[in-house]
Each structure stands twice: as structure tokens, then as C-alpha cells.
N, C-alpha and C positions, 0 to 999 in steps of 0.2 A: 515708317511705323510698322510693317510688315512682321518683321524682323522682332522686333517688341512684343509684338503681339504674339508672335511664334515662341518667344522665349517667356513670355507670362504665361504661357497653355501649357509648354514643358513643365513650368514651375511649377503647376497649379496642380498637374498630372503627377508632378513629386509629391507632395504635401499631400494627397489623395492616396498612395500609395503607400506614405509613410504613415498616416492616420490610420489607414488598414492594417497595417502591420504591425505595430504599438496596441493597436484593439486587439490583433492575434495574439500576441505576447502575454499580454494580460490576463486572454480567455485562459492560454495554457500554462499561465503559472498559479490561476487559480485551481486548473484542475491538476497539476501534478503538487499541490498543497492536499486538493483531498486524496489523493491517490498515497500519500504518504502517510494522512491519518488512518485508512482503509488501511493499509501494511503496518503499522502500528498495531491497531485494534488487532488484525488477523495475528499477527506476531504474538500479543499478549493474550489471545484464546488460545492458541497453541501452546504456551508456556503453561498455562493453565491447563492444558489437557493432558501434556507430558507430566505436571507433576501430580494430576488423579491418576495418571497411569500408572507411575511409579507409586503409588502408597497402595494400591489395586495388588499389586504386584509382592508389595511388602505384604501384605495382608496374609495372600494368598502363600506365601513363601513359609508365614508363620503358621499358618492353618496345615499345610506339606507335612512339618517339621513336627507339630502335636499328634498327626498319624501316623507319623513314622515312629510314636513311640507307644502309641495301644497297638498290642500284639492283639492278631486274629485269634479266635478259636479252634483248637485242631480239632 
């Protein structure tokens, strides 16, 4: 019975271990889920701030181009 008993503690010491690591798994595929909406979201403010940058930018190019064409006073 020794021997039985030795190998139902191994078992039990698996199934203990493998429950902890199924829960680990778990915790890190919920958080590499938010971590990918988080890169999303940041991805999609960026997109949005490159294209206020670029219309910034048009603006400004077109505002250049209107005083490049009033001559100063000599």
C-alpha cells in the first residue's frame, strides 16, 4: 500500500500543479487580450493624431503660399 499511496501524492501533486498552470494561462491570455485592445486603442489615437498633423500641416502650407503672394511695402 506504500507504494500507492506514494503514487496517489505524485498524482495529486500533478493535478495541483497542472490546475495552477491552466489558472496561469488563463490570467495571461486575459491579459495579453487587454494588452492588445490597449495597442489598438493607442494605434488608433496615433492615426488620428498623424492625420490632425497632416491637415495642420496642409493648412499651414496653404497660409505660406497666400504670403508668398502679398508683396511687402518698400
Amino acid at each position: 500500500p506504500g507504494k500507492f499511496d506514494e503514487l496517489e501524492g505524485k498524482i495529486k501533486t500533478l493535478m495541483a500543479r497542472y490546475d495552477g498552470l491552466k489558472k496561469r494561462n488563463q490570467d495571461l491570455e486575459v491579459l495579453l487580450k487587454n494588452k492588445s485592445l490597449e495597442l489598438e486603442e493607442a494605434n488608433k489615437q496615433l492615426k488620428g493624431i498623424n492625420e490632425e498633423r497632416n491637415a495642420v500641416r496642409t493648412k499651414i502650407d496653404s497660409l505660406l503660399d497666400l504670403l508668398q503672394d502679398i508683396q511687402a511695402p518698400r
